[in-house]
N, C-alpha and C positions, 0 to 999 in steps of 0.2 A: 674805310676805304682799303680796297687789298692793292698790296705793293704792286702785280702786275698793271692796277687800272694808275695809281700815281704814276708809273712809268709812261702809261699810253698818254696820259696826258703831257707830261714832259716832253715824250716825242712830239708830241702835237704843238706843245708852245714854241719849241726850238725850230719848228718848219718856218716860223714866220721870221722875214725883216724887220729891223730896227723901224721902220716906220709904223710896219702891220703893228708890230709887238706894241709899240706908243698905241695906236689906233685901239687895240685889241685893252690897255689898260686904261684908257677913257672909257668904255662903250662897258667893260666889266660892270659899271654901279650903274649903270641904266638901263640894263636886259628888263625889267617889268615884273621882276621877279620882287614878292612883298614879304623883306629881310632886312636887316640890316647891312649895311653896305660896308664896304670896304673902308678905311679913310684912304685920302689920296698920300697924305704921307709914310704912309706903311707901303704901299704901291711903288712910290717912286725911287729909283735904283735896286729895286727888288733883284733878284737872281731868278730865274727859273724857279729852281725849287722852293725860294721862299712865295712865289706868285700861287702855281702848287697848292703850298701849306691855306696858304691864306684864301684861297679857290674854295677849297673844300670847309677850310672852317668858319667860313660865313653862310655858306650856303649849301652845305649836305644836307637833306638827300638829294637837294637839286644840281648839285654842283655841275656834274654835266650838262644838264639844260642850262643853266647859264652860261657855260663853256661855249656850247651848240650857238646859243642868242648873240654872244659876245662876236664869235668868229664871222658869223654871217653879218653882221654891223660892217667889219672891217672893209670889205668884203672879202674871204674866205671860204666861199662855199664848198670846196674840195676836202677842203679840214672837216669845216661843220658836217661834212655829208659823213666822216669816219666817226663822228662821234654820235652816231644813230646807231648805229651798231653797237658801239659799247654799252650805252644805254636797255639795248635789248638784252645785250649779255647781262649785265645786272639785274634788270627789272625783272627778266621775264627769260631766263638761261637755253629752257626746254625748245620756245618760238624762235629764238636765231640760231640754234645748230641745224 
């Protein structure tokens, strides 16, 4: 993961409230996604950037989509809709410029 796209997700977690952000680390191990899950004790009193760390190292290459799945649970569609882009940027660089 390139530090720019760690950062856009940081920004993306820090947008949510104390409830979203609870909501948002519920809904993280039931996006549908077939990985291994988070435990919920590594989860709980996380920081941002250990949420982050842990985002990515359970579920790259998917970790955006489950970002994307995660937000749209909460409900966060606004968020979720910025990480469609990034996604493009990754996946597919040349289709979103």
């Amino acid at each position: 993961m390139s530090k720019t796209e760690n950062t856009f997700i940081v920004n993306i977690l820090e947008e949510l409230d104390k409830d979203s952000m609870e909501k948002f680390l519920n809904f993280l191990n039931v996006t549908g996604i077939d990985r291994n899950t988070i435990p919920k004790a590594k989860l709980e009193g996380a920081s941002v950037m250990k949420v982050v760390e842990l985002l990515v190292s359970y579920y790259h290459p998917r970790h955006l989509e489950v970002l994307r799945k995660a937000l749209l649970d909460v409900p966060e569609n606004q968020l979720a809709d910025k990480t469609i882009v990034q996604e493009l940027n990754c996946c597919c660089p040349k289709l979103s410029s």
